[in-house]
C-alpha positions as CSV (number, residue, x, y, z in Angstrom):
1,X,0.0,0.0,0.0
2,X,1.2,3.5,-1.2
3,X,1.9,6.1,1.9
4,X,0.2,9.1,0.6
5,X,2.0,11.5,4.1
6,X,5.5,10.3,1.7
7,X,4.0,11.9,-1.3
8,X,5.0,15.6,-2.4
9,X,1.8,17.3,-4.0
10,X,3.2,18.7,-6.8
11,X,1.1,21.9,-8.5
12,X,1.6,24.7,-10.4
13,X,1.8,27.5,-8.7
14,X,0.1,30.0,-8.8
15,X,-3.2,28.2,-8.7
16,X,-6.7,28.1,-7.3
17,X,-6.7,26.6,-4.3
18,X,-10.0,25.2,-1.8
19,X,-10.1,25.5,1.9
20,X,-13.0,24.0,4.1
21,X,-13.2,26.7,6.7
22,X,-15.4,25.1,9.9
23,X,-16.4,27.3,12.6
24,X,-20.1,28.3,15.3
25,X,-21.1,31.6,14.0
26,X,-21.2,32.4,10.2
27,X,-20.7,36.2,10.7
28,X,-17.4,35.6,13.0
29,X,-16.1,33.0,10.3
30,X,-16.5,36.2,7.3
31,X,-15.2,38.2,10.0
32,X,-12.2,36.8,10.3
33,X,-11.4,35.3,6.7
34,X,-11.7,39.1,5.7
35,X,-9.0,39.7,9.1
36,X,-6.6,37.4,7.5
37,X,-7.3,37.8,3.4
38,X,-7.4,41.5,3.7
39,X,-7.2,43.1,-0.1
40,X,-6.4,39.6,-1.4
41,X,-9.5,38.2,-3.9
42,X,-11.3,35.5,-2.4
43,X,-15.0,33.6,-2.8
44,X,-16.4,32.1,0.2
45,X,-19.5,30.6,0.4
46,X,-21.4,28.6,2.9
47,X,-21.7,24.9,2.0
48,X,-23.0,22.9,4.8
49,X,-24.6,23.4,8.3
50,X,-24.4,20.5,11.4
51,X,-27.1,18.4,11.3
52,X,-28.7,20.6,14.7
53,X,-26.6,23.5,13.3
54,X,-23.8,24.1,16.2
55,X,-21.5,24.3,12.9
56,X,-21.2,25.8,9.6
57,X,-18.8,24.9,7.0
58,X,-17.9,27.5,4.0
59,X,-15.7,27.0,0.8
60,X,-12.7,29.5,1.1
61,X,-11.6,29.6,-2.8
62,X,-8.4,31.7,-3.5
63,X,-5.5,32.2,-5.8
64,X,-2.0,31.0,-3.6
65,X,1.1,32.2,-4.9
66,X,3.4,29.4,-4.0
67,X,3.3,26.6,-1.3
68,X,4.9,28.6,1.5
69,X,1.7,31.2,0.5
70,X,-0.5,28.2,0.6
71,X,1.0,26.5,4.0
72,X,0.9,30.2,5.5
73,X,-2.7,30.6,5.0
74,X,-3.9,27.1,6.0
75,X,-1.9,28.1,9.5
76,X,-2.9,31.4,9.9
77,X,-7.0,29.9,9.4
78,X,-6.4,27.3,11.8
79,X,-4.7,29.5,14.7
80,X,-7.9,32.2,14.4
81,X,-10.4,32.1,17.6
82,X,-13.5,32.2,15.1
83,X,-12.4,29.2,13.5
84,X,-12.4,25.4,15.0
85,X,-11.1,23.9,11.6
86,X,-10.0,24.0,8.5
87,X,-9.5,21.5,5.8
């Protein structure tokens, strides 16, 4: 069996790429995606609710420059209060 956590994703950079942002309150997820994207371009748009909606999920779609860029972002998501995950 292959180990993908071996495998190096190779893209071309720049490129779209898709987060799953999770987090309690939609207004304090926007919030804070607009905190960390600041004057970049960006779509986000709700996707999915918990089944006795504690939590929404959005699609964050953006253009990342490189994979530091990419790897920044993804950290930056996950460390912010408003946000419980991101995938």
């Amino acid at each position: 069996m292959r180990d993908l956590n071996k495998e190096k994703l190779e893209l071309n950079y720049p490129c779209k790429w898709i987060y799953k942002v999770i987090g309690k309150n939609d207004q304090d997820i926007k919030i804070a995606v607009k905190e960390i994207l600041d004057e970049r371009e960006y779509v986000l748009k709700l996707s999915n609710s918990s089944k006795k909606g504690k939590f929404k999920s959005f699609t964050l779609e953006l253009l990342v420059h490189n994979e530091d860029d990419r790897k920044m972002l993804y950290d930056i998501l996950c460390n912010h209060d408003n946000i419980n995950m991101v995938l």
